[in-house]
KOLBA-183084 format. One record per residue (C-alpha): residue number from 1; x, y, z negated. Coordinates in Angstrom, 3 decimals, always signed. Layout:
! KOLBA-183084
R	n	u	v	w
R	NUM	X	Y	Z;
...
! end
This chain:
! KOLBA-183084
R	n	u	v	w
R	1	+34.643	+6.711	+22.683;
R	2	+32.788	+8.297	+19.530;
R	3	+35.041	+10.239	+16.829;
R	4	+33.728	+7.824	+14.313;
R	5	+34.967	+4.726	+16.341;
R	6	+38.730	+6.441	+16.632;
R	7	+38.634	+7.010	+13.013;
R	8	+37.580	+3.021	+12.166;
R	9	+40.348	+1.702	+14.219;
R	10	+42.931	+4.004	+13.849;
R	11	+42.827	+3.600	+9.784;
R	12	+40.851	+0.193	+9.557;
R	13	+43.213	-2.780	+7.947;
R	14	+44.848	-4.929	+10.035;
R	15	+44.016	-8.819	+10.413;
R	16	+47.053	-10.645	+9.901;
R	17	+47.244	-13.419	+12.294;
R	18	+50.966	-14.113	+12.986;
R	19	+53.549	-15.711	+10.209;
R	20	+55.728	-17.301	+12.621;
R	21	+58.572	-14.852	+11.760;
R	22	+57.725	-16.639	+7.845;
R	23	+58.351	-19.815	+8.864;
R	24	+61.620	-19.573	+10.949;
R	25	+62.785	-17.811	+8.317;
R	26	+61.957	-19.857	+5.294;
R	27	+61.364	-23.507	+6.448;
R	28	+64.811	-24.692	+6.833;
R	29	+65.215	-23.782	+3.030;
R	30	+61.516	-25.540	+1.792;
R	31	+62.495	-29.397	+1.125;
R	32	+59.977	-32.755	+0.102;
R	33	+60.841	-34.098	-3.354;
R	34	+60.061	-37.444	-4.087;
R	35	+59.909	-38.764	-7.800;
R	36	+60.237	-42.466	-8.819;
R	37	+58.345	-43.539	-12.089;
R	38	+57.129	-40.420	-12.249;
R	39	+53.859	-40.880	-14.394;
R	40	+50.781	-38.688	-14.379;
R	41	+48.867	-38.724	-17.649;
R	42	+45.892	-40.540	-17.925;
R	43	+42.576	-39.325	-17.028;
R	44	+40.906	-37.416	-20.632;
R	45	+37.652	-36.248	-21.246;
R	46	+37.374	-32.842	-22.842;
R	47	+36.793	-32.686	-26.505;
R	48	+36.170	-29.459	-26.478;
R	49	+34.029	-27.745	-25.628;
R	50	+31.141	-29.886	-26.008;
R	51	+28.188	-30.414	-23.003;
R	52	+26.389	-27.334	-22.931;
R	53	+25.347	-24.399	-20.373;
R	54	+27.974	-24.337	-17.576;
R	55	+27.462	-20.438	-18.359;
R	56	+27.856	-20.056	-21.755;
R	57	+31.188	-17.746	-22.279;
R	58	+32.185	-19.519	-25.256;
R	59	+32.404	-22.547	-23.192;
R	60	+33.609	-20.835	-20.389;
R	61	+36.606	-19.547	-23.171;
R	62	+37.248	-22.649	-24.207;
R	63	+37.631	-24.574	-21.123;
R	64	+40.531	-23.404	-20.693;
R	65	+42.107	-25.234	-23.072;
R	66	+40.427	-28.108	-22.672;
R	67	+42.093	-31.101	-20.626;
R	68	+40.907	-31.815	-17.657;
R	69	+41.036	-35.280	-15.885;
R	70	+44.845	-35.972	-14.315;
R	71	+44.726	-39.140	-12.032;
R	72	+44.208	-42.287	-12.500;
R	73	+43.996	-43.985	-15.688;
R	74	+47.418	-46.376	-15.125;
R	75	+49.759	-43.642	-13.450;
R	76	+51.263	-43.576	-10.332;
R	77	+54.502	-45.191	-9.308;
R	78	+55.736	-42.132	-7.013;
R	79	+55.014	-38.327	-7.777;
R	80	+54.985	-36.162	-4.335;
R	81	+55.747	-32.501	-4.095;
R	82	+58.159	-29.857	-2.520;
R	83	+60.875	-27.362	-3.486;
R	84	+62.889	-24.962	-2.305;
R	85	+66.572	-24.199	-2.028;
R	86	+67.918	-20.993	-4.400;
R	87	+71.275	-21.748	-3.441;
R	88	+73.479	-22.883	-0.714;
R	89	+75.490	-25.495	-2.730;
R	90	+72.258	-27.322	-3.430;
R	91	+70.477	-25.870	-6.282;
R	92	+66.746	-26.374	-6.068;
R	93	+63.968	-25.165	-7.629;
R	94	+60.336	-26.749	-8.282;
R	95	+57.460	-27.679	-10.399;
R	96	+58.062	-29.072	-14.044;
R	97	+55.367	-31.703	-13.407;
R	98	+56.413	-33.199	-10.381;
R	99	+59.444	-34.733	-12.008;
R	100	+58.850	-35.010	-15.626;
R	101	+59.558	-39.065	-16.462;
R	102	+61.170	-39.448	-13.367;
R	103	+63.804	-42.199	-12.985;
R	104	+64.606	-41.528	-9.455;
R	105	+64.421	-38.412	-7.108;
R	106	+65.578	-37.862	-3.741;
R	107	+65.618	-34.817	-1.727;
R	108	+64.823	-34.456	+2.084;
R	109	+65.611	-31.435	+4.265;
R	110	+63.549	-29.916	+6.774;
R	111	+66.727	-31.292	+9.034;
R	112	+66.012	-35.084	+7.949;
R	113	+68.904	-35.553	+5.586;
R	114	+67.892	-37.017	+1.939;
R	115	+70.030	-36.889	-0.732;
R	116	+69.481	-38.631	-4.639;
R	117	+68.625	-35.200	-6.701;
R	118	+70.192	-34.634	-10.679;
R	119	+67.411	-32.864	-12.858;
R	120	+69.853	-29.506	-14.567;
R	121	+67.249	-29.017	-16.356;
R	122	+63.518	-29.461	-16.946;
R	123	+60.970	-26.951	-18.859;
R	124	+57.688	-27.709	-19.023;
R	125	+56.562	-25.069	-21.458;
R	126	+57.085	-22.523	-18.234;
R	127	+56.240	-25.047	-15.255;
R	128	+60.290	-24.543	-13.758;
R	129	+62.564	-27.327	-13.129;
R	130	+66.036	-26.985	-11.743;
R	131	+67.835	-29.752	-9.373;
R	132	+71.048	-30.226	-7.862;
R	133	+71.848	-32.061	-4.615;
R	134	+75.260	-33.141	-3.372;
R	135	+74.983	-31.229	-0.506;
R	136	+76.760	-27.574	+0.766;
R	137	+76.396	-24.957	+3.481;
R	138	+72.693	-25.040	+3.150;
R	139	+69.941	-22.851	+3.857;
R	140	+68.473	-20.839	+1.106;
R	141	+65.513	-18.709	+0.235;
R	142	+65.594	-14.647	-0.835;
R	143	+64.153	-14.261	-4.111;
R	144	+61.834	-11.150	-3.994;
R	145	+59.911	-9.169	-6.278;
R	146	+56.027	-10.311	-7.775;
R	147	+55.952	-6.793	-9.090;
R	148	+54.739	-5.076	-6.024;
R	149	+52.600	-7.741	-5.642;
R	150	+48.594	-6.506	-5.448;
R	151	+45.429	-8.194	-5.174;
R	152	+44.059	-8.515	-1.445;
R	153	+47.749	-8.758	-0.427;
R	154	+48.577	-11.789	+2.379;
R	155	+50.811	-14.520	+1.560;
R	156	+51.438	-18.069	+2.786;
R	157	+53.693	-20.993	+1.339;
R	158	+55.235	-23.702	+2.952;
R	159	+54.912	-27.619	+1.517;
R	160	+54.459	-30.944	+1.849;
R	161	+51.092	-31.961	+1.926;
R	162	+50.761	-35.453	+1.626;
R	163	+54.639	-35.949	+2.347;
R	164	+53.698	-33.576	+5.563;
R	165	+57.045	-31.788	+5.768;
R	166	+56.816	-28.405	+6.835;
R	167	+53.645	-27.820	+6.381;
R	168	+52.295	-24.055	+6.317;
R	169	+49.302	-22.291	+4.491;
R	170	+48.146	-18.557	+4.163;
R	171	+45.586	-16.433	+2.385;
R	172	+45.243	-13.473	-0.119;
R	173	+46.133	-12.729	-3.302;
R	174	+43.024	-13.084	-5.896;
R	175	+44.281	-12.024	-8.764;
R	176	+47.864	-10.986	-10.228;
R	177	+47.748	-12.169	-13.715;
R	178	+45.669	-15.258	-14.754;
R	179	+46.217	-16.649	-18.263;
R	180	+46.028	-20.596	-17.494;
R	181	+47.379	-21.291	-21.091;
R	182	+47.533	-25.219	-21.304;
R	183	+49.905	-25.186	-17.737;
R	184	+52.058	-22.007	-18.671;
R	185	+52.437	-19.095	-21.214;
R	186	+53.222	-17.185	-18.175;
R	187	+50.105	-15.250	-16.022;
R	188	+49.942	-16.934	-12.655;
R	189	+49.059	-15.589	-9.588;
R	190	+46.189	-16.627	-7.763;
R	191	+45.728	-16.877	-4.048;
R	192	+42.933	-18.768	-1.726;
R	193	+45.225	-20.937	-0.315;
R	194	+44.050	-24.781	+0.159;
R	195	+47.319	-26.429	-1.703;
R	196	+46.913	-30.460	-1.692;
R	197	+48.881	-32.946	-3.183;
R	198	+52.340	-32.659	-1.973;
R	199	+52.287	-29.027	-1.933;
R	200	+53.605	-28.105	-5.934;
R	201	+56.457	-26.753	-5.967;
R	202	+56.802	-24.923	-3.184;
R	203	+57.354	-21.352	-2.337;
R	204	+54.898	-18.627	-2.322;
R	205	+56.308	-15.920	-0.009;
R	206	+55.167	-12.327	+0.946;
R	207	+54.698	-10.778	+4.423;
R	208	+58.668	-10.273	+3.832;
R	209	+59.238	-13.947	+4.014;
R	210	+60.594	-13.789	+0.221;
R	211	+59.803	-16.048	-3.005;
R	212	+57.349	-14.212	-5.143;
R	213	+56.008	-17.763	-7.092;
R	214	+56.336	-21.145	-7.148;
R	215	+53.367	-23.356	-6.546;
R	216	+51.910	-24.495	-9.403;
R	217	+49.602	-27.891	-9.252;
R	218	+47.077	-26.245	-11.892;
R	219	+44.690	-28.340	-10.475;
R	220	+45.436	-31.271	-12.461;
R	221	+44.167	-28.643	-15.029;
R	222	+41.048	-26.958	-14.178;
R	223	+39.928	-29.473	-11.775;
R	224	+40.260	-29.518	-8.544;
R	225	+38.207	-26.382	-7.378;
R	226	+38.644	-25.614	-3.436;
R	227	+39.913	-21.671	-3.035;
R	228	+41.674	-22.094	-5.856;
R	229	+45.590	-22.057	-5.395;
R	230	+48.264	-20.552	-8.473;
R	231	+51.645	-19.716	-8.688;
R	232	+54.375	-19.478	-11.503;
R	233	+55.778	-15.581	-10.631;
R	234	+59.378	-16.011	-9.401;
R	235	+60.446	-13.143	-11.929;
R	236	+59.920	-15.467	-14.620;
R	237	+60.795	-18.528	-13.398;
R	238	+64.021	-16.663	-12.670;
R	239	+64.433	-16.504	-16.341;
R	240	+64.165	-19.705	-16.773;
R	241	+66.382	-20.609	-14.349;
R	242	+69.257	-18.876	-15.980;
R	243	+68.683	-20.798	-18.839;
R	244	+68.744	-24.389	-17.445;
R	245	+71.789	-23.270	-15.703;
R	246	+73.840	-22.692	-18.442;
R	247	+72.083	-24.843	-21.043;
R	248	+70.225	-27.658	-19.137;
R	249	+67.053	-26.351	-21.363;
R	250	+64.893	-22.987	-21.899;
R	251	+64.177	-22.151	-25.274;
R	252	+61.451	-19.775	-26.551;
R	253	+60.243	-17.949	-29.208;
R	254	+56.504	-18.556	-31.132;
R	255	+54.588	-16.917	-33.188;
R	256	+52.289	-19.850	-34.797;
R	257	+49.610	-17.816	-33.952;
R	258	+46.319	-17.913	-31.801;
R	259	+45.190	-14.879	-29.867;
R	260	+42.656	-13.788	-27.382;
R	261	+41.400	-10.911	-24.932;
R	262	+40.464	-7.554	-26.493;
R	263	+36.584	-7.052	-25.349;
R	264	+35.073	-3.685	-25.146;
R	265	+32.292	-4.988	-27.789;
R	266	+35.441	-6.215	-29.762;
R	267	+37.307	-2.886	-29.704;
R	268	+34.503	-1.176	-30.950;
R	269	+33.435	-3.459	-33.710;
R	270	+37.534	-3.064	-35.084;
R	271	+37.102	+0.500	-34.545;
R	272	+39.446	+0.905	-31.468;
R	273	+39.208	+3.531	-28.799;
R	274	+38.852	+0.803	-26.084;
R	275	+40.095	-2.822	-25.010;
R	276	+43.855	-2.966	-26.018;
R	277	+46.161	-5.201	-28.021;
R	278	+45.807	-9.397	-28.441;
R	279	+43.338	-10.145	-31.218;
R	280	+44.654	-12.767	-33.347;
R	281	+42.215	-15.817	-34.235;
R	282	+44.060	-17.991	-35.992;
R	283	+47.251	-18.379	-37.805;
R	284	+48.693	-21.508	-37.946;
R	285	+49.311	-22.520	-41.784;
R	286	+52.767	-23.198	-41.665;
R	287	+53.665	-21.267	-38.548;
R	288	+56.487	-18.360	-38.397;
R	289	+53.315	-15.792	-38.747;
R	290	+52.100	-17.752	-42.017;
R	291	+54.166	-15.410	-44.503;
R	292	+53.772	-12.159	-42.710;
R	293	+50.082	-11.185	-43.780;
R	294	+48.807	-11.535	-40.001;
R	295	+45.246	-12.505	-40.699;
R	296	+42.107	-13.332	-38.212;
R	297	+40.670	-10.116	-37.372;
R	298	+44.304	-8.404	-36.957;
R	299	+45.237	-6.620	-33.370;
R	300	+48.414	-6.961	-32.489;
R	301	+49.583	-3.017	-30.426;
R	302	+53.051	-3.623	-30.295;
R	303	+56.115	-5.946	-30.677;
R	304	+59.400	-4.230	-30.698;
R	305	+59.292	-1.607	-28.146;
R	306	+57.082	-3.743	-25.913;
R	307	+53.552	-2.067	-25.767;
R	308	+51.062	-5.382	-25.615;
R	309	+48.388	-3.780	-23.394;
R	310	+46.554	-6.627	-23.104;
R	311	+46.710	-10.466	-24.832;
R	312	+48.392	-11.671	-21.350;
R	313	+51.479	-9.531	-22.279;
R	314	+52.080	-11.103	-25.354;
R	315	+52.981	-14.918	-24.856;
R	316	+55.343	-13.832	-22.129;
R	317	+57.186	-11.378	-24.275;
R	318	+57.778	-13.540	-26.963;
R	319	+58.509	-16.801	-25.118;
R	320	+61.348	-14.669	-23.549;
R	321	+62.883	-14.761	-26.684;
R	322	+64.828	-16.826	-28.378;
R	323	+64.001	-18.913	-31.512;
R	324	+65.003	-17.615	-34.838;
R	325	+65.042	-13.963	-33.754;
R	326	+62.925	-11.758	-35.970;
R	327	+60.722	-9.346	-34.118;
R	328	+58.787	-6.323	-35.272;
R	329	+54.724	-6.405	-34.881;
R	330	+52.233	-3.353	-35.212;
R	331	+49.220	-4.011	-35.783;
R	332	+45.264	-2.824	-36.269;
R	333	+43.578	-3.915	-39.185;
R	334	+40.836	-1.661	-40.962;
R	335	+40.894	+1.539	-38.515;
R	336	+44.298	+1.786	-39.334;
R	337	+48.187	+0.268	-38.035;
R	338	+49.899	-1.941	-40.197;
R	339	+53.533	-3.396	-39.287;
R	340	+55.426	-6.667	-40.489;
R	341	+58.096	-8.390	-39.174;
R	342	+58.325	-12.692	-38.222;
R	343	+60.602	-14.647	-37.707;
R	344	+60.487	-16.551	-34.298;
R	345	+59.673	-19.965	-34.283;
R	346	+60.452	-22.409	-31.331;
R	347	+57.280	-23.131	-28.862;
R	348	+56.271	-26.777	-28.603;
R	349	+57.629	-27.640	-32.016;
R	350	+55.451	-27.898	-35.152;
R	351	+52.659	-26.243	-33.319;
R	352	+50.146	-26.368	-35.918;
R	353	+47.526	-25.270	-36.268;
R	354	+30.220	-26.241	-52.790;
R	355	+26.597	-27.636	-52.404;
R	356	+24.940	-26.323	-49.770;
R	357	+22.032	-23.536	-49.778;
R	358	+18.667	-23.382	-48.320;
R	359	+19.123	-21.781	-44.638;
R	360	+18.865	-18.014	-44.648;
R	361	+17.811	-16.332	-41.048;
R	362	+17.691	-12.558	-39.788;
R	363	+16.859	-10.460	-36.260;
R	364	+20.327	-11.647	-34.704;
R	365	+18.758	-15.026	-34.270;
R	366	+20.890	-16.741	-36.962;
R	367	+20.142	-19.305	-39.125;
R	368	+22.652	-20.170	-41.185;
R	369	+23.732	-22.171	-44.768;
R	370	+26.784	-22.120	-46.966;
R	371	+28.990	-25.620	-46.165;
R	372	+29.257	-28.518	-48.216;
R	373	+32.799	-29.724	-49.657;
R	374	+32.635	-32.550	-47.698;
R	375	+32.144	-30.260	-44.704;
R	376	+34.890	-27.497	-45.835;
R	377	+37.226	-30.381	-46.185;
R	378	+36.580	-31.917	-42.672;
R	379	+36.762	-28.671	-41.059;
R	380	+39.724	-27.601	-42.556;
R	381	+38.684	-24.425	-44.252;
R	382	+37.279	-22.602	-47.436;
R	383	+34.505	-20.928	-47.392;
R	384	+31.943	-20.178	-44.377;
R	385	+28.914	-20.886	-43.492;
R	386	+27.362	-23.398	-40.674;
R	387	+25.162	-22.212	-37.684;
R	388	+21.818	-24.121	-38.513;
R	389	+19.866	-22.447	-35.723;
R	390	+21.314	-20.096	-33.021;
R	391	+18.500	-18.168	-30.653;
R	392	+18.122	-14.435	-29.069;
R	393	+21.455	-12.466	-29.415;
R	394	+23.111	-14.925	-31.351;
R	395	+22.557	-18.104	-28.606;
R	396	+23.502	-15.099	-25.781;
R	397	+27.019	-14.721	-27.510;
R	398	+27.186	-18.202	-26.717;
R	399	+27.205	-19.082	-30.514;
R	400	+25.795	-22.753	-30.904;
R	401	+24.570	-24.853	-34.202;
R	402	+26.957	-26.645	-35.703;
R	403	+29.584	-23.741	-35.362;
R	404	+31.110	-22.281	-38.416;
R	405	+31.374	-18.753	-39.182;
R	406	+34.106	-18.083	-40.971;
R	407	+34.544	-14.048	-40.885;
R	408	+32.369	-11.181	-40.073;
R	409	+34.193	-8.337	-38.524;
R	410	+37.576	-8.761	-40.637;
R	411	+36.296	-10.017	-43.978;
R	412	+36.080	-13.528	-44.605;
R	413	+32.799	-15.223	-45.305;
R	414	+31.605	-17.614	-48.053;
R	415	+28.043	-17.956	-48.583;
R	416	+24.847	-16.841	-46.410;
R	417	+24.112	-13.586	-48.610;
R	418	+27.860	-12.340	-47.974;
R	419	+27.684	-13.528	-44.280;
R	420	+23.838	-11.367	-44.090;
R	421	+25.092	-8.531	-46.405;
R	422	+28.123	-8.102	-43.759;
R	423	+26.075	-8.459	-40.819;
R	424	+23.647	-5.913	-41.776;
R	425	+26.131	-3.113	-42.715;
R	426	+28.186	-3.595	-39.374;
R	427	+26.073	-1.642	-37.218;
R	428	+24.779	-2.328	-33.718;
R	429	+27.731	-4.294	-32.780;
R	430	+29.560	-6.986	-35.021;
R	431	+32.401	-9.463	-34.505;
R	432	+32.191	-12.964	-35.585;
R	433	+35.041	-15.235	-35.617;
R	434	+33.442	-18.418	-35.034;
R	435	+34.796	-22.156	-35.406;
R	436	+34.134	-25.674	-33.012;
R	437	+35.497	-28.108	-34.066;
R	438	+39.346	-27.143	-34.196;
R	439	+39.180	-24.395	-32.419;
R	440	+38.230	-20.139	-33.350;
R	441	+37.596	-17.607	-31.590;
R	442	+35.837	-14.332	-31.819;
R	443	+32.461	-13.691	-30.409;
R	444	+30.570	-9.926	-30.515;
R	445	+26.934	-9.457	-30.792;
R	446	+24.861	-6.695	-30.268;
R	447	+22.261	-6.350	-32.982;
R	448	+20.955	-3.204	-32.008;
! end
């Protein structure tokens, strides 16, 4: 045999073909949960964004907090998923949806016994929901560690497809931390894992045979996309956990604000030394952040002694608190750091958030015009100016007409010479915080 064949299979990966060992170690603890009156919401149509290039990264931004359709329009009677045992005096853990509404849940074993299920406690902010069946001597999962967890890593789960009990799937790990905002505040993990109906709720385990996530039915989200498969990480349902066991609810913290990724075009038009921080888009009006001079434009660096190295790391950190805490932010505004302090507010509660001149148009492929008052009132703002025409590196950005500018860079805009006067003096790249409809977000172009 050739040296070069000795190396390849002496340090090529293995192909994982065996998770028997999983299954007779985790099954007995994996049960079917079936939900009376549970309700799925009807099917909706995305407002936002509106029909345009399945490629265009504003919609591509946006879609993710768009709803997506959910099931039929007049509900279903019965709501089918899975769960898994944290405890042997019958605590069990599973997906927020699956019994949300529900008038009447029963538990079956992977032994054939069924028992009526008590909700402890139900948070949907997070996806967890915490049962309790009369039941003892049971067999129960080990809760491992999603920490270690990397991308290309195997895991399987085990579910109930369908009402299939003890059913078992495997795959990889494609990606550790996916922001899925409208299902969680917390960063799933995604696998490839085919997960059907049935199969929410259940454990995702590790080559260890231990709960790193809990299956999350995002599908009912983003669509139903084959390959597609997420997971709530168990760390952080853990959390949770603790709280519906001692309160029979989670709270958490909000900052009434709206942030997103940190782009390398971003960083450098806010004069950063690279992608870092969550940029803040919008503050809502009377939100906690309303009084603490948090503005579009702002970076947030740093709450407390928690380093936000990217906007994923923010939601989680403050949903972890509780309400009515105040917390420390640093901050990036003008090439320089800033600090304030807010008082949290709770999430899910109170979450809210001139004639017109002739067009002007310039080499960014913008033509713009100042707004109306009629226009300024129905969109909610002062000042701006409305996207007449968008082409070149203005339509590349993704930037369509009918969208409002409403601040260059960090300075807020009011008429089409301000908005051109800006443009011109930011350089090659410039940062536009853009508004559809209800919602902002910033948007880079390169004008060089």
């Amino acid at each position: 045999m050739a040296p070069t064949e000795q190396l390849v299979q002496s340090h090529g990966p293995a192909i994982l073909t065996d998770f028997s060992s999983i299954f007779q170690k985790d099954s007995q603890a994996v049960v079917n949960i079936s939900a009376t009156g549970a309700q799925h919401a009807a099917t909706l149509h995305p407002l936002w964004p509106p029909a345009s290039s399945a490629e265009d990264p504003f919609s591509l931004f946006f879609r993710q907090f768009s709803p997506g359709g959910a099931g039929p329009a007049n509900g279903l009677s019965q709501s089918l998923g899975s769960g898994f045992i944290i405890s042997s005096d019958g605590y069990v853990l599973t997906d927020s949806q699956i019994i949300t509404d529900a008038s009447k849940i029963r538990v079956k074993l992977a032994d054939g016994r069924d028992f009526p299920a008590t909700v402890v406690g139900n948070d949907p902010a997070s996806g967890v929901a915490l049962l309790k069946i009369p039941a003892t001597h049971l067999h129960t999962v080990t809760i491992g560690s999603p920490s270690s967890t990397r991308t290309g890593n195997w895991v399987a789960s085990i579910g109930s497809p369908y009402g299939l009990n003890n059913s078992m799937t495997a795959g990889i790990v494609s990606n550790t931390s996916r922001v899925i905002s409208q299902y969680s505040y917390i960063p799933l993990i995604q696998t490839d894992m085919i997960e059907n109906t049935g199969d929410s709720g259940g454990p995702l385990l590790d080559l260890n045979g231990e709960v790193i996530g809990i299956v999350a039915p995002v599908q009912d989200v983003i669509g139903n996309a084959q390959g597609l498969a997420f997971a709530i990480p168990i760390d952080e349902a853990m959390k949770v956990e603790q709280q519906l066991q001692q309160n029979h609810k989670a709270e958490h913290g909000r900052l009434g604000i709206t942030i997103q990724e940190v782009s390398g075009p971003l960083a450098r038009s806010f004069g950063l030394t690279g992608p870092q921080g969550a940029l803040v888009s919008s503050v809502a009006p009377n939100g906690p952040s309303a009084q603490s001079g948090l503005r579009p434009g702002d970076v947030i660096l740093r709450m407390n002694d928690i380093t936000i190295t990217d906007s994923a790391k923010l939601p989680v950190a403050v949903a972890d608190l509780k309400p009515g805490r105040p917390v420390r932010l640093v901050y990036w505004r003008d090439h320089a750091t800033h600090d304030t302090t807010v008082v949290l507010g709770k999430l899910n509660e109170g979450s809210t958030e001139t004639a017109a001149s002739a067009p002007t148009t310039a080499p960014d492929g913008l033509t713009v015009r100042s707004l109306t008052t009629e226009e300024q009132h129905e969109a909610g703002i002062k000042g701006g100016v409305r996207v007449e025409k968008s082409a070149g590196p203005a339509a590349l950005a993704g930037i369509q007409a009918g969208d409002i500018v409403v601040m260059v860079d960090s300075t807020p805009i009011s008429s089409p010479a301000q908005f051109r006067q800006k443009v011109e003096s930011s350089g090659r790249s410039v940062a536009l915080l853009v508004q559809r409809h209800d919602q902002r977000m910033f948007v880079t172009i390169d004008v060089g």
